[in-house]
C-alpha positions in Angstrom: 72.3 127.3 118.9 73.1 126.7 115.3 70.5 124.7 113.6 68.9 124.3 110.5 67.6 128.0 110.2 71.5 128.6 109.2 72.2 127.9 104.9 75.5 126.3 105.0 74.2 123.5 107.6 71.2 123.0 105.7 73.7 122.0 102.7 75.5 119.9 104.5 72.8 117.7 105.7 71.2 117.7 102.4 74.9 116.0 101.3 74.5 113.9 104.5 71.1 112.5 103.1 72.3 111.8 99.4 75.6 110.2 101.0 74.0 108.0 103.4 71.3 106.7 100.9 74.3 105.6 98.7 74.5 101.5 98.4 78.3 102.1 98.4 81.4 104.2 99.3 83.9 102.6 96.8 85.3 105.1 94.8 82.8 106.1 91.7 81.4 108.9 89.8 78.6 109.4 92.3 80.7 109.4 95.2 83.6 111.0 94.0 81.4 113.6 93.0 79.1 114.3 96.2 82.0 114.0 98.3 84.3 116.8 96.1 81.1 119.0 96.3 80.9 118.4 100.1 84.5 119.4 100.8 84.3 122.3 98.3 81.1 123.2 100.2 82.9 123.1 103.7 86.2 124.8 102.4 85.5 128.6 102.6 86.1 130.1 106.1 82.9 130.3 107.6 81.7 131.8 111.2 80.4 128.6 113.0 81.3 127.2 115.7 80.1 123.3 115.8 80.1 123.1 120.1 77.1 125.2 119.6 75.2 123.3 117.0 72.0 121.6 118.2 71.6 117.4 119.2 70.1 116.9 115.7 73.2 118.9 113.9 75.5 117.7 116.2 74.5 113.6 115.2 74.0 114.2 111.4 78.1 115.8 112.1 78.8 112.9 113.6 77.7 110.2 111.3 79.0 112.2 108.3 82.4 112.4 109.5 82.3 108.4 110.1 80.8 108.5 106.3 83.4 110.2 105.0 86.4 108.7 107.4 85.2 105.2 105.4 85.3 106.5 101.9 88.1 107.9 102.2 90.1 104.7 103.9 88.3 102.8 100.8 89.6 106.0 97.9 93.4 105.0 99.6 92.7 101.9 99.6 91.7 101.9 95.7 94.8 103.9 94.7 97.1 101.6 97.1 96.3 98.7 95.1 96.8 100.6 91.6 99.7 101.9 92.8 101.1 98.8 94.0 101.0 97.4 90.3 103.8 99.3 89.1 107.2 98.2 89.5 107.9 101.7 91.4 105.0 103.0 92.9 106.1 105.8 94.6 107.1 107.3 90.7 103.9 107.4 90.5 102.1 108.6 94.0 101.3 111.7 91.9 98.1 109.8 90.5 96.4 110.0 93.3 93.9 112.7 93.1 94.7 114.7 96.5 99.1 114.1 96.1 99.6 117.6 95.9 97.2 118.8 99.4 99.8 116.0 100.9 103.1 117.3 100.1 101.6 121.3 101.0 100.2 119.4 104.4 103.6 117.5 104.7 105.7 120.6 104.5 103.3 122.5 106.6 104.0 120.3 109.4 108.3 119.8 108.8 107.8 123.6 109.3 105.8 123.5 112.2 108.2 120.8 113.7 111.0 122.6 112.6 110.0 125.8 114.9 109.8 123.5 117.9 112.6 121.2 117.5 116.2 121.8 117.8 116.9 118.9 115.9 115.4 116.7 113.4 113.7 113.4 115.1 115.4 109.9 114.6 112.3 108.4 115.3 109.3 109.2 114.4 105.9 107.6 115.4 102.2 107.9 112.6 99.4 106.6 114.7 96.9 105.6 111.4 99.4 105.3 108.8 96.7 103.3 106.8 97.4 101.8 103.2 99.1 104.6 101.7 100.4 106.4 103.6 101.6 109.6 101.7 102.3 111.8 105.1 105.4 109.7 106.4 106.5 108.5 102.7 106.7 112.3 102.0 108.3 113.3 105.0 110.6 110.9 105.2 111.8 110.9 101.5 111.5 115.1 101.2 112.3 116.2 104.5 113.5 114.1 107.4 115.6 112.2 105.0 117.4 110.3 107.8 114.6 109.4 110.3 113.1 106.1 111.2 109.0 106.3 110.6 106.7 103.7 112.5 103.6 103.4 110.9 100.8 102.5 113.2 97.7 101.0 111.9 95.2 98.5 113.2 94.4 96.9 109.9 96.7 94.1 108.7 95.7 94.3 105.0 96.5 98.3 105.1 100.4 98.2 106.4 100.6 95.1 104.0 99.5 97.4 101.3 101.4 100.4 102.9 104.7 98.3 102.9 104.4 97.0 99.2 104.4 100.8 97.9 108.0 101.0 99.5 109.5 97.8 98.6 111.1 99.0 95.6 113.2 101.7 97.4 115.4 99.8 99.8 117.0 103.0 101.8 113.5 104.6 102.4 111.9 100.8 103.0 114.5 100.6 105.7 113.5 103.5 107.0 109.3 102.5 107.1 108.5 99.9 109.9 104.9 98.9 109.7 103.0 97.7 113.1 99.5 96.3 112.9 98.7 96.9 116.2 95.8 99.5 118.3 97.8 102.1 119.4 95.9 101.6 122.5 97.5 98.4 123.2 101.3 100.0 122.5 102.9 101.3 125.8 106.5 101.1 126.5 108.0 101.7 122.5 105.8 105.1 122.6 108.6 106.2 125.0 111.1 105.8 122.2 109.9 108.4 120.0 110.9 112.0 119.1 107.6 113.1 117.4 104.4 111.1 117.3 101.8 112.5 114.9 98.2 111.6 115.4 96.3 110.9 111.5 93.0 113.0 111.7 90.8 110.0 111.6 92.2 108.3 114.7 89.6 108.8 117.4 86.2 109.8 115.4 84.6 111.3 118.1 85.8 113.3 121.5 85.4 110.7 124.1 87.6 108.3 121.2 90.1 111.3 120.9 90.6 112.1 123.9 90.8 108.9 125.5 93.5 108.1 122.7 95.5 111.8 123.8 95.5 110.6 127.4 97.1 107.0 126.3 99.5 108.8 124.4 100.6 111.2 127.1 101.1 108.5 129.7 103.3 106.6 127.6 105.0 109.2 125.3 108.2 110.2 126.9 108.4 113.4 128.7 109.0 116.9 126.0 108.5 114.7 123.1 106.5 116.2 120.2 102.5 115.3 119.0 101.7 116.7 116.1 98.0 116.1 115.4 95.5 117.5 112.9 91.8 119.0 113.7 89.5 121.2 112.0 88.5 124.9 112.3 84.9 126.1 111.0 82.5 124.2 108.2 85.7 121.9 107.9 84.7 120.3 111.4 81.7 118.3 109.8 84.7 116.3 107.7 86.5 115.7 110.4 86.8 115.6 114.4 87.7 118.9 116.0 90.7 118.8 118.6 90.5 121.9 120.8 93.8 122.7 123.2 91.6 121.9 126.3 91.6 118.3 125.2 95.4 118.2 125.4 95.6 117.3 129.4 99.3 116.7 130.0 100.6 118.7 126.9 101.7 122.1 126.2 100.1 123.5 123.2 102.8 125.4 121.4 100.8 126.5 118.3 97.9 126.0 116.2 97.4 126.4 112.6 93.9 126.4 110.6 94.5 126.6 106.7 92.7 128.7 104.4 93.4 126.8 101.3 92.2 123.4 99.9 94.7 122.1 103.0 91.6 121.0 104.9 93.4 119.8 108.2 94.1 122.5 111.2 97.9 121.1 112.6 98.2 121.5 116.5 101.4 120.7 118.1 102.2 120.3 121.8 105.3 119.0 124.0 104.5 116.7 126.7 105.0 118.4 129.6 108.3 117.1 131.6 105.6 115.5 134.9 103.7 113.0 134.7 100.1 113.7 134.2 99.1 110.6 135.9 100.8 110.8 138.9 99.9 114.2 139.7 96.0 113.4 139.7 97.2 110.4 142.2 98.8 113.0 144.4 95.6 115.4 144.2 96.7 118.2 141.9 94.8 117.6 139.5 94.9 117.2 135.8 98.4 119.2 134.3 97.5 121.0 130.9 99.6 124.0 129.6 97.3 125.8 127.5 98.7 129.4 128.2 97.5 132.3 127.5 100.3 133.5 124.6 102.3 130.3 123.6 105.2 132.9 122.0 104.6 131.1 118.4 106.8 133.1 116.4 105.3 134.7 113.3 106.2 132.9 110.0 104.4 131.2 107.0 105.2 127.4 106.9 104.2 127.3 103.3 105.1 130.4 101.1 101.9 129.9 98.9 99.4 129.0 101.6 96.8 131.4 102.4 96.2 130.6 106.5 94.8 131.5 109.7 97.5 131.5 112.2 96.5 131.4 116.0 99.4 133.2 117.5 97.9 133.1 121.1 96.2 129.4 122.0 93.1 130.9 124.6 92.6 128.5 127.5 89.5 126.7 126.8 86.8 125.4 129.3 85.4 122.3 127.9 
């Protein structure tokens, strides 16, 4: 078990202590600075694996993800709404402090897709757009210049945000449709998309996540895309950790785990062409293609990333 005997997680809960003791997670001097030193702290590759860490570990993870999943939703919010008082906000998304790990992260994934699909997606589904929501502006101004991008969010005052900071560029507002809505609650329209990408944050612990996957692969229609971030190493205590096991239904095609301040792993998997659901009713069993050697061609989706690359996906038993 890895416990408190080990340095780096004795760090980390020292950060968990001085976070949680703070009267607020509003973006400040305090909390921008224990939060930086946290992620700088978790950034290096480092040999742990947090399915082994003890009960006590394995909580203090927990509520320090859901710490740090709220400060961050309250730093977008804050730069939404400063944003939102220019005339042209998006001349301006550079003044958010973490612009630049979204456009390495945006193009990161277009290459990922880009491996996978034939074509480039006419629709597109973000499950947890929230109020600024750099991935699918980026994407769909930089790189899928043509596709339609449905923002998914459950908060009402974040997609009003969201859609102010595109207002002032009719062709790309045309192309941004906002839905307040749990994803949960959205079944039929899932079937209409090419490409659904899952934000990090939606699902903050594995029963959440996974329950969420298995929504998405009844609905989604059958070989379309999910792209979906993790985490890999000390990363996993600032966010939840997808492993290819939890994918029932979906055929992991590759996984990536940056090595750079990129802290998001990208998985992405095809639905597999039968219905998941229907083949548990008929007694077979859950379907999930997690095979042994994926055939992920080599290649580096980002020319000045340093990365891990997982070029076989191991069949995990959860």
């Amino acid at each position: 078990m890895v416990c408190l005997k080990d340095p780096l997680v004795q760090k980390i809960c020292e950060f968990y202590e001085k976070i949680s003791r703070l009267d607020s997670l509003k973006p400040s001097e305090d909390v921008n600075m224990l939060l930086t030193d946290l992620v700088f702290t978790c950034m290096p590759p480092y040999p742990i694996d947090c399915t082994k860490l003890c009960k006590k570990i394995q909580e203090i993870r927990s509520k320090l993800i859901r710490l740090c999943g709220k400060a961050e939703g309250l730093l977008e919010e804050h730069y939404s709404t400063i944003l939102g008082s220019f005339d042209n906000p998006l001349e301006h998304l550079h003044i958010f402090p973490y612009f630049s790990n979204y456009l390495k992260l945006s193009l990161l994934e277009f290459n990922i897709l880009s491996q996978h699909s034939k074509d480039v997606p006419s629709r597109v589904a973000f499950v947890g757009s929230g109020p600024l929501p750099l991935t699918s502006i980026v994407l769909a101004s930089n790189h899928m210049t043509s596709t339609t991008f449905h923002n998914y969010d459950i908060d009402s005052s974040a997609n009003s945000m969201a859609s102010h900071l595109v207002e002032s560029d009719p062709a790309l507002s045309k192309r941004m449709i906002f839905h307040t809505t749990d994803i949960m609650n959205v079944t039929g329209s899932l079937k209409d998309y090419d490409v659904v990408f899952l934000a990090a944050l939606v699902g903050m612990n594995k029963e959440e996540k996974v329950r969420i996957l298995e929504h998405l692969n009844k609905h989604m229609a059958p070989e379309a895309l999910l792209m979906l971030r993790s985490a890999h190493g000390a990363r996993a205590f600032l966010y939840p950790v997808v492993e290819p096991c939890d994918l029932r239904g979906f055929e992991v095609l590759s996984v990536f785990h940056p090595a750079d301040e990129v802290i998001n792993s990208v998985i992405i998997a095809r639905k597999s062409p039968f219905s998941m659901h229907s083949s548990i009713d008929q007694g077979f069993g859950p379907l999930m293609h997690c095979s042994k050697c994926a055939e992920i061609q080599v290649f580096n989706p980002l020319s000045q990333m340093n990365m891990i690359e997982e070029l076989a996906v191991e069949e995990h038993h959860c």
